[in-house]
C-alpha positions as MATLAB code, in Angstrom:
seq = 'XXXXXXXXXXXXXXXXXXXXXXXXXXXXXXXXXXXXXXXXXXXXXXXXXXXXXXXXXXXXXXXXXXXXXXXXXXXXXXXXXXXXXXXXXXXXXXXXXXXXXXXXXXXXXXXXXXXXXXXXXXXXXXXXXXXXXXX';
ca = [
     -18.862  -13.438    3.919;
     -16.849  -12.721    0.723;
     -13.809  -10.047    0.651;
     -15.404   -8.877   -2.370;
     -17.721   -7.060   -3.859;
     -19.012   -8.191   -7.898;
     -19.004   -4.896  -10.060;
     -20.398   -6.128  -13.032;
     -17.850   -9.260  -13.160;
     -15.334   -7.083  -11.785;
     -13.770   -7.995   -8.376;
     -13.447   -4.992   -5.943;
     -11.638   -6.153   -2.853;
     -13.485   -5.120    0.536;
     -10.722   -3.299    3.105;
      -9.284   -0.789    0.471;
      -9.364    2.449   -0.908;
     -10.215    2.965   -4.749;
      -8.871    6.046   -6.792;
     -11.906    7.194   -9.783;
      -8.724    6.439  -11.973;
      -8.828    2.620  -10.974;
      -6.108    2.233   -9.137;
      -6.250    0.623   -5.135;
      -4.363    1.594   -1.582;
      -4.397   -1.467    1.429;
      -3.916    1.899    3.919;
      -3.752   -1.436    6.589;
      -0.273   -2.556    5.471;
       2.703   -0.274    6.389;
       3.808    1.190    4.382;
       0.627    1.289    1.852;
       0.796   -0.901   -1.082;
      -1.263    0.409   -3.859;
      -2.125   -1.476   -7.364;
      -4.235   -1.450  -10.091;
      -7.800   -3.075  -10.008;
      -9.502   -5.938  -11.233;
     -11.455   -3.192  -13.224;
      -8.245   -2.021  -14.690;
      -6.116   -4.929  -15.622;
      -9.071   -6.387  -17.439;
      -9.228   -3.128  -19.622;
      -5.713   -3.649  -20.348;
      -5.842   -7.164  -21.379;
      -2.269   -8.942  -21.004;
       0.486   -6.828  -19.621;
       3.639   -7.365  -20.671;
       5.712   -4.790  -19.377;
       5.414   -2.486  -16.201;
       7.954    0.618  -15.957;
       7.983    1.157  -11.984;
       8.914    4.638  -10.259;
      11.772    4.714   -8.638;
      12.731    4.059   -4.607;
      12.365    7.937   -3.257;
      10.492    9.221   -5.917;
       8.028   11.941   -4.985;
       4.267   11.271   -5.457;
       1.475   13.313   -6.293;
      -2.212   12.623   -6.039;
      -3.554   12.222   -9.834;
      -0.087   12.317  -11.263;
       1.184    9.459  -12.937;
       3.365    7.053  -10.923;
       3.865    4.256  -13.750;
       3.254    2.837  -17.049;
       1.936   -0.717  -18.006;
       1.853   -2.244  -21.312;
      -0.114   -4.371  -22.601;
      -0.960   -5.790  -26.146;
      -3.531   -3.578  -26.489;
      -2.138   -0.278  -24.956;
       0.134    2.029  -22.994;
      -1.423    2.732  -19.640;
      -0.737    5.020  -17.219;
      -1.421    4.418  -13.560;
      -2.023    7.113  -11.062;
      -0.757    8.001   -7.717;
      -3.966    7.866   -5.462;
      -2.132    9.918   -3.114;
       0.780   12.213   -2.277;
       4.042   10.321   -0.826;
       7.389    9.125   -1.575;
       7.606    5.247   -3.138;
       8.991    2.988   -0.385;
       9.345    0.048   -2.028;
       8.479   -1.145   -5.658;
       7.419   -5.039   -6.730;
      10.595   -5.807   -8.562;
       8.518   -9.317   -9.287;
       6.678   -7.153  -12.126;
      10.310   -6.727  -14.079;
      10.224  -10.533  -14.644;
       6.360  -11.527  -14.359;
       4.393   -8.435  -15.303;
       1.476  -10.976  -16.334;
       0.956  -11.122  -12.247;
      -1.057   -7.236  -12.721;
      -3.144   -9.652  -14.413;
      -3.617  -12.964  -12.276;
      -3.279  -11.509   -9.114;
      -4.276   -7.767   -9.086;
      -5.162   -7.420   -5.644;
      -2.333   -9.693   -4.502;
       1.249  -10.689   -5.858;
       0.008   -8.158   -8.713;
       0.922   -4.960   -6.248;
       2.871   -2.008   -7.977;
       4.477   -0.198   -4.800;
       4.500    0.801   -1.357;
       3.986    4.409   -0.507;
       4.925    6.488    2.643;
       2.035    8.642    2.634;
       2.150   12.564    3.024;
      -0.856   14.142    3.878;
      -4.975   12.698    3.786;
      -6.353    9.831    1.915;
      -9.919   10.854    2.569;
     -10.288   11.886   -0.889;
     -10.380    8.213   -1.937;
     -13.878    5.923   -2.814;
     -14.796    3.220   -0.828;
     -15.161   -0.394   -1.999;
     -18.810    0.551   -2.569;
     -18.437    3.693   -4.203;
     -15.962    2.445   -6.432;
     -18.330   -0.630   -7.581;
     -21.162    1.713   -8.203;
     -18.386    3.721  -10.406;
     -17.326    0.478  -12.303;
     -21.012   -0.568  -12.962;
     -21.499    2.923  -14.587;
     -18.754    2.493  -17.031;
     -19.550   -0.889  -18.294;
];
């Protein structure tokens, strides 16, 4: 059985929870690690730069939490829910190209202490069925 789902050629990794703005929370790990998705890197192209929130910072569900840059664009990225960052991937600063390689993986953007409910969020199968409709 794969830990995927195919969206249209887009990867959408079973066991997480999907924002409509494209970006993913592993609600498994502790603290959360949230990221972009396969969906959203692609759009992007090659990143080249990620501009991370800081340790502590206050999140806000919908609000942005960073910016990646690509060739293409300037990208925000979304805080899928409220918290605080615990932790940021300070492998980005160096190798910002892993957003790309390794979205659901080595490609993470933070780790959240979460305040408040998550039920908001799309499954992996409500999130595919949103991809499809947008390619």
């Amino acid at each position: 059985m794969s830990n995927s789902i195919d969206a249209g050629g887009n990867s959408v990794r079973l066991g997480l929870k999907y924002a409509a703005t494209h970006e993913w929370i592993d609600l498994s790990s502790s603290p959360p690690t949230v990221g972009i998705s396969d969906f959203a890197q692609k759009s992007l192209h090659d990143v080249v730069f990620v501009e991370l929130p800081k340790v502590g910072q206050a999140l806000k569900r919908g609000a942005p939490m960073c910016t990646l840059e690509s060739i293409k664009a300037v990208a925000e990225a979304y805080a899928p829910v409220d918290g605080t960052v615990a932790e940021v991937n300070s492998a980005l600063e160096s190798n910002p190209e892993l957003v790309n390689k390794d979205p659901y993986g080595k490609g993470w953007l933070i780790r959240v202490e979460v305040k408040g409910d998550a039920s908001p969020l799309l499954s992996p199968e409500a999130y595919a069925e949103a991809v499809k409709k947008q390619l």
